[in-house]
N, C-alpha and C positions, 0 to 999 in steps of 0.2 A: 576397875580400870578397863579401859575398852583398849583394844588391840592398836587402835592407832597413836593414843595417849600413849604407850609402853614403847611403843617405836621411835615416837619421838622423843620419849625420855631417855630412852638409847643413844638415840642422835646427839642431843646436847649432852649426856655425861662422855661420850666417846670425843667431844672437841677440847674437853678441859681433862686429858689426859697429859702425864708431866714432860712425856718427850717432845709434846706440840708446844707447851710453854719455855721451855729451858732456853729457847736459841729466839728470845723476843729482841734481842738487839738487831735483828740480821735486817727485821722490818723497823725500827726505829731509830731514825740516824740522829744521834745526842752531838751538837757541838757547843761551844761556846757561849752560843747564841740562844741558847732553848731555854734558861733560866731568866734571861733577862724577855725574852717574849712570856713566859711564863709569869714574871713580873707585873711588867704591862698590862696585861690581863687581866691579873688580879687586880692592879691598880686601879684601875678602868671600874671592874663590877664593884667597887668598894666604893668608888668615890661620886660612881653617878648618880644616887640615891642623893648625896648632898648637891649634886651639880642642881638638881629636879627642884629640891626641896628651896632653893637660894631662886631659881629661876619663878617658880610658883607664889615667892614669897613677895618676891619683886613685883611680880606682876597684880598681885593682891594690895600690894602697898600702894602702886600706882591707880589700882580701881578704887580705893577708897578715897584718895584725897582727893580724886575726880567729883565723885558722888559728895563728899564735904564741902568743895567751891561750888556745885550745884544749890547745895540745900543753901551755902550763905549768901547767893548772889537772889535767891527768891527769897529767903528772911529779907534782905536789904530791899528789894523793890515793896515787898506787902506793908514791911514794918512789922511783923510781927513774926516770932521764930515759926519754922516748922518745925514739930515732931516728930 
């Protein structure tokens, strides 16, 4: 290890020492309120995978039956189906 890696290995073990952790409430103010934003949150990243997948789904449903009254409105003028 080179002298500057061991210094800074120093640095980061000397911030996770326990009398810097013990008093973590002083920077973080817990009320009420912090479990239901925590909630929400969660809610959010959980549910917008299906928001996507409904959005994407619709929008796929919609290109196809476009593409469907295309292909029947040219089978009806030729007379004969396209493939």
């Amino acid at each position: 290890m080179t002298s500057y890696t061991k210094h800074l290995l120093a640095m980061i073990l000397l911030l996770f020492t326990p009398h810097v952790s013990a008093d973590t409430y002083r920077y973080m103010h817990v009320t009420i309120d912090t479990p239901w934003m925590i909630f929400l949150f969660l809610f959010g990243a959980v549910m917008m995978p299906f928001i996507l997948m409904a959005i994407l789904y619709w929008r796929t449903a919609f290109r196809r039956n476009a593409e469907d009254d295309i292909r029947a409105a040219k089978s009806d003028v030729s007379g004969k189906p396209e493939e």
